[in-house]
N, C-alpha and C positions, 0 to 999 in steps of 0.2 A: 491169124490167131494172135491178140493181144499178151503180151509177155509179163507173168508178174513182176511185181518189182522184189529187190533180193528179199529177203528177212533178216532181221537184224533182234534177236532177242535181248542182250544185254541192251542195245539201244532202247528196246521198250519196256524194259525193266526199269532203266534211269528213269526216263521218262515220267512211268506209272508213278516211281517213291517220286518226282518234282512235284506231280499233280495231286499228291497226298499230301505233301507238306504245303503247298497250295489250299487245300480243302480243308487243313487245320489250322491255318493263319485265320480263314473264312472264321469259322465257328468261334477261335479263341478271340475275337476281334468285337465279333456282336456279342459274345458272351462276356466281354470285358464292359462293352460299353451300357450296356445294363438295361432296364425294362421303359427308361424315362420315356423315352420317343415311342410310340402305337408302333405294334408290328407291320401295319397298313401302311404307313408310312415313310417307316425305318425302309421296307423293299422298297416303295416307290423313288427312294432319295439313290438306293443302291442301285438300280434300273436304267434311273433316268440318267443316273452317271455316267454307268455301261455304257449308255450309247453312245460315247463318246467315244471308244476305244473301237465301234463300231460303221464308224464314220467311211472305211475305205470300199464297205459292201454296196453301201448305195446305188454303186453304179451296178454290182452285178443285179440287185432289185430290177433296177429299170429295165434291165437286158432281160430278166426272165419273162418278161410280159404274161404274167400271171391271169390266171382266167378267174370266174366269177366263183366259182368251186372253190379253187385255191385258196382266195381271199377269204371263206368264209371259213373253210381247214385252219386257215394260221389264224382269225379269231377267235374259233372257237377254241382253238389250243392254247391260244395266250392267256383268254380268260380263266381256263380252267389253270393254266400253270401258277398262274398269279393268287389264286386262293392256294394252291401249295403251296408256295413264297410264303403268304403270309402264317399260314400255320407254320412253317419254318421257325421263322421268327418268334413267332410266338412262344414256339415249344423249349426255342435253344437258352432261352433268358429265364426259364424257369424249372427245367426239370437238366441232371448232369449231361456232361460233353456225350459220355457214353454211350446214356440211354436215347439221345438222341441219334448217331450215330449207329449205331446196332439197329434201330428201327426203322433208319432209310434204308437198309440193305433190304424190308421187307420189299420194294417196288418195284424190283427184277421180279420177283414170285409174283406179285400182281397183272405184270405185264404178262406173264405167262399164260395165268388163268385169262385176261381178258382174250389174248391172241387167240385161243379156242373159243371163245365165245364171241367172236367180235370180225377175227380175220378165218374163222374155217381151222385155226391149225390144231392138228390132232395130236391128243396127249394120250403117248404110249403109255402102261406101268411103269417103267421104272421114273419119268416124266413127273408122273402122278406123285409118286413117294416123295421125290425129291420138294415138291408143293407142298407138303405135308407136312414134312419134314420141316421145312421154312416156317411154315404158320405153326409150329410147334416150338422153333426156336423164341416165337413173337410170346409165344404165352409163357417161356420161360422167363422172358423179360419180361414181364409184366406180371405175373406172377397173381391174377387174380383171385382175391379171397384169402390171399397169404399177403399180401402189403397195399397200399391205396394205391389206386390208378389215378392219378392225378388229370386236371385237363391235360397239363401239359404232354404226357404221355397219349391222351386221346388224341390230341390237335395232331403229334410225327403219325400217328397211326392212320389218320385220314389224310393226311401229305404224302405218304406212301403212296395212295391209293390214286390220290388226284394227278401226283408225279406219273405213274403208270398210264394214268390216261392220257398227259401229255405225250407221251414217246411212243402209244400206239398211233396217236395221229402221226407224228414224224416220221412213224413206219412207213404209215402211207404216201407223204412226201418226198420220202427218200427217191422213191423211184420216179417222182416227177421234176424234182427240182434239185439247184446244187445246194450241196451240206451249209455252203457260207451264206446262202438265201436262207435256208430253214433255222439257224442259228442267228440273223440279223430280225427274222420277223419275229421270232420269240420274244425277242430283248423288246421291238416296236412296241405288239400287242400288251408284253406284261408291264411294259408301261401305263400304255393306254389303261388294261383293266384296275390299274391300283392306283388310278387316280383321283378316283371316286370312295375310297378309302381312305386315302391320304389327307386330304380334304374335310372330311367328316367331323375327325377326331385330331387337328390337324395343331402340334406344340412345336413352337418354330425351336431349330436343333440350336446349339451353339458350334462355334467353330470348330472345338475339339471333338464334338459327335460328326459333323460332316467332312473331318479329315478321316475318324475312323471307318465313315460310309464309302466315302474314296477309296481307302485301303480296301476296303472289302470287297469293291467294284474291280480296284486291279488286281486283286488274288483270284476272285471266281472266275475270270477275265482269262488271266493268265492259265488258272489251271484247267480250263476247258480245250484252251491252246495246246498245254504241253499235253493233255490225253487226246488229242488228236494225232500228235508227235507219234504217241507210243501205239496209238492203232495203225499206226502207218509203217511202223518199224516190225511191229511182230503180233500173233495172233491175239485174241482173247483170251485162248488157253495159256498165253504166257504171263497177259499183262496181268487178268483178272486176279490170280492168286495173290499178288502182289497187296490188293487191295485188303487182306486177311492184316497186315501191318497197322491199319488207319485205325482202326480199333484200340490196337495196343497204345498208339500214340493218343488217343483221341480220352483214352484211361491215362494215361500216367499227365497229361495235362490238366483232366480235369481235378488227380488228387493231387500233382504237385505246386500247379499255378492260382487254380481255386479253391482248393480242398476240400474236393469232392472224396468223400468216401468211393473206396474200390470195393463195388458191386459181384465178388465173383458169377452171379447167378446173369446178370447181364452181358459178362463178357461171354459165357458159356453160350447163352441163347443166339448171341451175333455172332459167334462162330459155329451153333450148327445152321444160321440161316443162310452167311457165306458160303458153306460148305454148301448146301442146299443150290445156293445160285451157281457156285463153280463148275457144280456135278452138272448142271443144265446148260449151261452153257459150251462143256465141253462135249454132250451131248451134242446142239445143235453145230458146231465146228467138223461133229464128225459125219452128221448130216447134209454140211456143207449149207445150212440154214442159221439165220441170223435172226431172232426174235428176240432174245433180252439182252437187255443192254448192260454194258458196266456199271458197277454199281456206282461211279461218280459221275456218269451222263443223265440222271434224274434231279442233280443237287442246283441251287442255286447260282 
């Protein structure tokens, strides 16, 4: 019998707030450096960087000797992650930190609904509410027919949803390949897919945009690292709530460093959607089943 390793909660605590403030550097960084650069582009600069930081998996690539299936899983995932990338971008330079932020939480709920339609798994009642509950926190934020829905607001809404589809495929990986494979081919493929984007619409950056694209590469870089840290220190039910902070931080930057108006109807909706993911997630912990993910393992 294979012996778990200890738990460590305060360690996945630290962790989770490093991977936060991690995930806020990210936003505050492309939201500072502004809409000049095409979204297509701005990720493929942020991408292509990555893989630099990516360089020591290589060798575990070679070693996995990946079968023909495999190869087609991690492109069809790349492609699809990389039109979420770019609604990312798209959405973060024109609509607030918050509203952004509050509407990636919707991607846990979506992975949900897909796993039932997708992977067989069956959603009990209280499952169900909790879904409900989420895509009701979404219409709280958006609020339609009571204020405009901007694209911007459309573009995280369908980033949500493409994000979702990326991490059912990983679903499926997980159980074939190791995590430092499945996270080197993502970086490959959303390369690859946003290169033909990039390209298109293609305004050469200046130096101070591709030192900010740099930053941005080793903040997302890094905080996918340290949420690894904290999965590995203590459960979901410890780190997840943690992530209920990113919000508040993700508000008080946008009104104190941009001067974003503070949205109460926004923050309320991204905490009943968190709320919404925490309750499922602590569900499947006590089902000893892993279907949705943290809410900063769908980000960029």
């Amino acid at each position: 019998m294979i012996s778990q390793p200890p738990q460590r909660p305060l360690a996945g605590v630290f962790w989770m707030l490093v991977t936060g403030v991690c995930f806020i550097m990210v936003t505050a960084l492309v939201k500072t450096m502004g809409p000049r650069i095409p979204p297509g582009e701005a990720a493929f600069l942020r991408y292509s960087m990555g893989l630099l930081f990516l360089l020591p998996s290589l060798k575990a690539i070679r070693d996995a000797h990946l079968t023909r299936r495999q190869w087609a899983l991690f492109s069809l995932r790349g492609f699809c992650h990389a039109g979420g990338v770019i609604l990312w971008f798209y959405s973060m330079v024109r609509i607030p930190i918050a509203d952004v932020t509050a509407l990636n939480y919707l991607a846990p709920i979506y992975v949900t609904i897909g796993a039932a339609v997708f992977l067989g798994e069956r959603l009990a009642l209280r499952r169900i509410v909790a879904v409900v509950l989420g895509l009701a926190g979404a219409a709280i934020i958006l609020r339609p027919g009571f204020r405009e829905v901007s694209t911007g607001h459309l573009a995280m809404v369908f980033a949500a949803i493409v994000f979702a589809g990326s991490y059912l495929v990983a679903k499926i990986m997980t159980d074939e390949v190791k995590p430092s494979v499945i996270v080197a081919m993502l970086s490959i493929f959303v390369t690859i897919g946003l290169f033909p984007f990039a390209i298109a619409n293609w305004i050469t950056p200046t130096p101070g945009e591709l030192g900010f694209l740099f930053a941005v590469a080793a903040f997302a870089t890094t905080g996918h690292y340290t949420m690894t840290l904290a999965f590995a220190a203590a459960p979901l039910t410890v780190t997840q709530p943690v992530t209920f902070l990113q919000l508040i931080w993700a508000t008080a930057l946008g009104a104190l460093w941009f001067s974003e108006p503070i949205d109460i109807w926004v923050v309320l909706g991204g905490f009943v959607i968190l709320g919404s993911v925490t309750f499922i997630t602590w569900r499947e912990a006590m089902l000893k089943r892993v279907v949705t993910p943290a809410t900063h393992a769908t980000r960029i």
